[in-house]
C-alpha positions in Angstrom: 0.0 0.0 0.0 1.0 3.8 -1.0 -0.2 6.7 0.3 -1.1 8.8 -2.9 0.3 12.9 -3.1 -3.0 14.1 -1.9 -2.2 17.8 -0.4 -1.9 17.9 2.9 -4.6 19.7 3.8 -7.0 17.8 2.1 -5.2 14.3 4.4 -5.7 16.9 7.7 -9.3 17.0 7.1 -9.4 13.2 6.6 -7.5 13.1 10.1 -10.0 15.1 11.6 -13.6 13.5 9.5 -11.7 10.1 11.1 -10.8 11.2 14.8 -14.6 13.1 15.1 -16.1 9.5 13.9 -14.4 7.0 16.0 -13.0 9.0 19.3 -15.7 9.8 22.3 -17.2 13.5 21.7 -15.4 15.7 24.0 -15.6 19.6 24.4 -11.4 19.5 23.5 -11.6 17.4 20.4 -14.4 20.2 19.2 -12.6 23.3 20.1 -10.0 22.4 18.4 -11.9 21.1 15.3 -14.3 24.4 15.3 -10.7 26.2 15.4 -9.1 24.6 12.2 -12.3 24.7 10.1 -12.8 28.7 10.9 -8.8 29.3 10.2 -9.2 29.1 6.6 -12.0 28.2 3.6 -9.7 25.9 2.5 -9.7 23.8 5.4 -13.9 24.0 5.6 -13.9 22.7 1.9 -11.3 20.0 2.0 -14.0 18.7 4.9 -16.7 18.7 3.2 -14.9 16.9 0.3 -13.3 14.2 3.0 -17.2 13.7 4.5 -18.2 13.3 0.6 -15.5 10.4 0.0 -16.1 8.8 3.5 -19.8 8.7 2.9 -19.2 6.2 0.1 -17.6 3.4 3.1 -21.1 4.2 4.5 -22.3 0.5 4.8 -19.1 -0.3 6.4 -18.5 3.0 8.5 -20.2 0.9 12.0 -17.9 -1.9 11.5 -14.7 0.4 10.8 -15.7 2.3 14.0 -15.8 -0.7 16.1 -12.2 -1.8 14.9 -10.7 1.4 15.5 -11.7 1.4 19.0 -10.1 -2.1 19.4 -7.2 -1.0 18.2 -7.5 -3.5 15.3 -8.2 -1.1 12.7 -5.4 1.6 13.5 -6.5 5.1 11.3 -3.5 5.2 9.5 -4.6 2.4 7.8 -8.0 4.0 6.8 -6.2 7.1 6.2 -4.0 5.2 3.6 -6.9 3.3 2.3 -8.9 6.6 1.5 -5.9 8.2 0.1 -5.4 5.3 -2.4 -9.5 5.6 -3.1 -8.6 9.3 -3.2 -5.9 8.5 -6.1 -8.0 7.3 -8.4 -7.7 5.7 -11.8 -6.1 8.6 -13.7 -3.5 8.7 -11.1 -3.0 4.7 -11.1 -2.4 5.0 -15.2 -0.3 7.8 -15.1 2.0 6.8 -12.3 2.2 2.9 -14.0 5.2 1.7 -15.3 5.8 1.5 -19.0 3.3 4.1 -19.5 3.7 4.3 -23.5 4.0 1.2 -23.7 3.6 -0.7 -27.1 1.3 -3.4 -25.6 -1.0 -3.3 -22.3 -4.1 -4.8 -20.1 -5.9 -3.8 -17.5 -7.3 -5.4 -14.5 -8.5 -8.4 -15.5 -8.0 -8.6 -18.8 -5.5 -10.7 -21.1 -4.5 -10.3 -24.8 -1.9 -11.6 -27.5 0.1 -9.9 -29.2 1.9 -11.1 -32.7 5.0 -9.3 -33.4 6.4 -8.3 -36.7 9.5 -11.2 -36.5 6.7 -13.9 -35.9 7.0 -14.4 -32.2 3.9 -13.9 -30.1 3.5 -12.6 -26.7 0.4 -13.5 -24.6 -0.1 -10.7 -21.8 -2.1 -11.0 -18.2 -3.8 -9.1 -16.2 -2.4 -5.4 -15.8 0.4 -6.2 -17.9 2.8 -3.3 -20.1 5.0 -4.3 -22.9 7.2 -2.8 -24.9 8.2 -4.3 -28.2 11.6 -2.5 -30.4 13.6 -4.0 -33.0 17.4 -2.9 -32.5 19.5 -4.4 -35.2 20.5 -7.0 -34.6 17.5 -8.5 -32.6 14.2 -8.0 -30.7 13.9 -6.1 -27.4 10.8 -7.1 -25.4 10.9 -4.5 -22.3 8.1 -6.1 -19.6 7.5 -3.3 -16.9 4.7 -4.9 -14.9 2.8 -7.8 -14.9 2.9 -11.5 -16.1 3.6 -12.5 -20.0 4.1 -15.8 -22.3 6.5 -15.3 -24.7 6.6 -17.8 -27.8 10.1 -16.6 -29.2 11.2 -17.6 -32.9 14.1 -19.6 -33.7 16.4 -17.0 -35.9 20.2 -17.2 -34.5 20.9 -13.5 -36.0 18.4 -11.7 -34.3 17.9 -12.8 -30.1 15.1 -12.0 -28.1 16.0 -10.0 -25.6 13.7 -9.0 -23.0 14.4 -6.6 -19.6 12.5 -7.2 -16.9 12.4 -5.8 -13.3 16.2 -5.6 -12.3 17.5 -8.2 -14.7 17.4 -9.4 -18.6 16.3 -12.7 -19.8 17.6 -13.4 -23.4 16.2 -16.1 -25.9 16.3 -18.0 -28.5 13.4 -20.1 -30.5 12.3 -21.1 -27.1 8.7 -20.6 -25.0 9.2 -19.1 -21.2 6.7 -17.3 -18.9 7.6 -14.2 -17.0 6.1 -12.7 -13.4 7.1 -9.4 -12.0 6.1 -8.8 -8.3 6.6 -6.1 -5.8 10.1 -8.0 -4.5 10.8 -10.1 -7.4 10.9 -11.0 -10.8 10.2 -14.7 -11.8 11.2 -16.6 -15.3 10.0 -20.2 -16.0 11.0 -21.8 -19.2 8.3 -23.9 -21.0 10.7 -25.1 -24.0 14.3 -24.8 -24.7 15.8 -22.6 -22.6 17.2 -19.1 -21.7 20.1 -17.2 -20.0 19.1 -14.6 -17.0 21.2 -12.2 -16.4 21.5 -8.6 -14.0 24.2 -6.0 -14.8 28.1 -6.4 -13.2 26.5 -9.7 -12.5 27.0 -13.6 -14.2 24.1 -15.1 -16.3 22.6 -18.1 -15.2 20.9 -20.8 -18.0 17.6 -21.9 -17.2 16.6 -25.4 -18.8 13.4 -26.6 -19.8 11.6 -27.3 -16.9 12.8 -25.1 -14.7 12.2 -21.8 -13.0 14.7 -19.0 -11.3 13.5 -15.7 -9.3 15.8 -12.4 -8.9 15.9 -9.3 -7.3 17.5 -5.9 -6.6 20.3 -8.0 -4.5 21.0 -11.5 -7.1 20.1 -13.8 -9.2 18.9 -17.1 -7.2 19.4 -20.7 -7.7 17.4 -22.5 -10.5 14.9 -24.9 -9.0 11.8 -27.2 -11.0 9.1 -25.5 -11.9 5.0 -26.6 -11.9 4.1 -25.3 -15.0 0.4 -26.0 -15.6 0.6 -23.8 -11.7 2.5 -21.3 -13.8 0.5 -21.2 -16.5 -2.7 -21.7 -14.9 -3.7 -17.5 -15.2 -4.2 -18.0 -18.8 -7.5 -19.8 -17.8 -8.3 -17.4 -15.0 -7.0 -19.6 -12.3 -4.1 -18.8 -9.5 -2.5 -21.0 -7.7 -0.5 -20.3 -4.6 2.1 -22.5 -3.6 3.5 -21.6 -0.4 3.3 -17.9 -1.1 3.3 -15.5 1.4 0.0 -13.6 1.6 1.5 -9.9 0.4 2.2 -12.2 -2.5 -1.5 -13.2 -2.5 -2.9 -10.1 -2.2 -0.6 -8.2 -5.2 -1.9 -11.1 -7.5 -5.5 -10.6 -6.3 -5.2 -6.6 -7.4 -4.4 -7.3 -10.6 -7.8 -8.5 -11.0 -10.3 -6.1 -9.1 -10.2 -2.3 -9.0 -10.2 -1.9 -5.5 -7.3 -1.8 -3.5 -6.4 -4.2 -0.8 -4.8 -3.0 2.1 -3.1 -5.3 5.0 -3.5 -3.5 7.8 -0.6 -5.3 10.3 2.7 -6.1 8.3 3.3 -9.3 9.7 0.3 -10.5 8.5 1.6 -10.3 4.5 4.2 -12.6 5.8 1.3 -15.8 7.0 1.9 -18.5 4.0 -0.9 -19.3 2.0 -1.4 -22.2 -0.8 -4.7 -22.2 -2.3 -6.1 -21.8 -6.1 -8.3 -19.2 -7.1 -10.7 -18.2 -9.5 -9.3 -14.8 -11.0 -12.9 -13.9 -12.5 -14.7 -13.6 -8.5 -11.7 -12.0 -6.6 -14.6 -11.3 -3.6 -15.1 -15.5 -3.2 -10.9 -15.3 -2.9 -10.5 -13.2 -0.2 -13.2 -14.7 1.8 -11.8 -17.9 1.2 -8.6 -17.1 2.7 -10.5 -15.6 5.7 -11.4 -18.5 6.3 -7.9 -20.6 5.7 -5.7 -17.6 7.6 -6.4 -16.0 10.9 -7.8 -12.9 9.3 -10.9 -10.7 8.4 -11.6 -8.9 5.8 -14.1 -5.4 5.8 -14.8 -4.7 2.5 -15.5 -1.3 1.9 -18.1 -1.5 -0.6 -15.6 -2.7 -3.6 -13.5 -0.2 -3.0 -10.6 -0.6 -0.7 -10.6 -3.6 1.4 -8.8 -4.1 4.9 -7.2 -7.6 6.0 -6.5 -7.2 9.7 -6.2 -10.1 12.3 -9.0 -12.0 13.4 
């Protein structure tokens, strides 16, 4: 979760709409509030505008109370919650990665894409591609997302294709590729490729087989599952011992709302399950019911995972 660039006083009068709603009414609390509203026209409006955008969590508002007063619900997690409702989609598109890029999804969607050298690319949800022909050779820049690349066979011109921190290069061969938030994954379907990060030595991947890399280096090759891996082209995901952070960036990909964990430790519970991308709302209440969780849904928009 990431707190969008919303002015700040526009995020005080979210502070105060939060504290008036969930603390116990006293003569203080309203002194003071009276005091910042009459100190400026700004500060009345950006209320008004906070009360407007909290009124649309109005089904949920009781239950949100309640949890703040346990202490369960902490209001820097609402705060954060309402400033990524606050964000919107025009600041989601313009703040994506690869944002002229040649090739892209949005939530939920998937499309292929047949490139002029004869390979094709099949893209996943909320996926940006970027396709350039450098002589010699094919550059395939992935900025977000998951892809299938079905690379031709032509020794002259390699596929090369950057990806989160490294570069995956190939040749006549059929791999999968998975950017998260802390990782970048490539499994190789057919033949096989070479992965490699700057000031750093490339590592073959066979047939078979998957590897993951970072910011830090390139790990060990290990098997890979691959009807799990390629399991999302039929609107299916499958967790394997994946650490519920994991989970949840998966789940975004495929609903508009934003899911926020409100206790840290939490995203690290592991989680193996399989999903049905199309009904993300039958997902999370599914793992509510594996994890010691809850999930308040605030009416599609942003929903909170805090301990049960």
């Amino acid at each position: 979760m990431q707190r969008s660039d919303a002015d700040p006083i526009f995020e005080a009068a979210l502070e105060w709409m939060l504290r008036l709603d969930g603390e116990p009414a006293s003569s203080e609390l309203h002194e003071a509030f009276d005091a910042w509203i009459a100190s400026s026209a700004e500060h009345a409006a950006a209320y008004e505008r906070a009360q407007a955008l909290w009124g649309r969590f109005d089904i949920v508002r009781p239950e949100a109370a309640r949890l703040r007063q346990m202490g369960r619900l902490p209001r820097r997690a609402v705060l954060g919650g309402l400033a990524l409702l606050l964000a919107g989609p025009a600041l989601y598109v313009a703040t994506r990665p690869g944002l002229f890029a040649t090739y892209r999804t949005g939530v939920g969607e998937r499309m292929q894409a047949s490139l002029a050298d004869g390979s094709v690319v099949e893209l996943g949800a909320r996926t940006a591609l970027t396709v350039d022909y450098p002589d010699p050779g094919v550059q395939l820049g992935l900025h977000e997302g998951q892809a299938l690349f079905r690379v031709i066979e032509e020794p002259a011109r390699p596929s090369i294709v950057p990806a989160g921190s490294g570069t995956i290069t190939a040749l006549g061969t059929e791999f999968d590729i998975k950017i998260e938030p802390d990782r970048t994954t490539v499994v190789v379907v057919e033949h096989s490729v070479s992965v490699g990060r700057p000031g750093g030595k490339a590592v073959t991947v066979e047939e078979g087989w998957e590897v993951s890399f970072a910011d830090e280096a390139i790990g060990t090759p290990r098997q890979a599952n691959i009807a799990s891996v390629e399991a999302w082209r039929s609107d299916r995901l499958v967790f394997e011992d994946v650490a519920l952070r994991r989970v949840v960036a998966g789940l975004e990909r495929y609903r508009n709302g934003s899911i926020v964990i409100v206790d840290g430790r939490l995203g690290d519970l592991p989680l193996t399950a399989i999903f049905d991308a199309r009904h993300t709302e039958n997902a999370l209440q599914r793992i509510a019911e594996i994890l010691p969780i809850q999930v308040l849904d605030g009416a599609g928009l942003v929903t909170f995972i805090y301990a049960r």
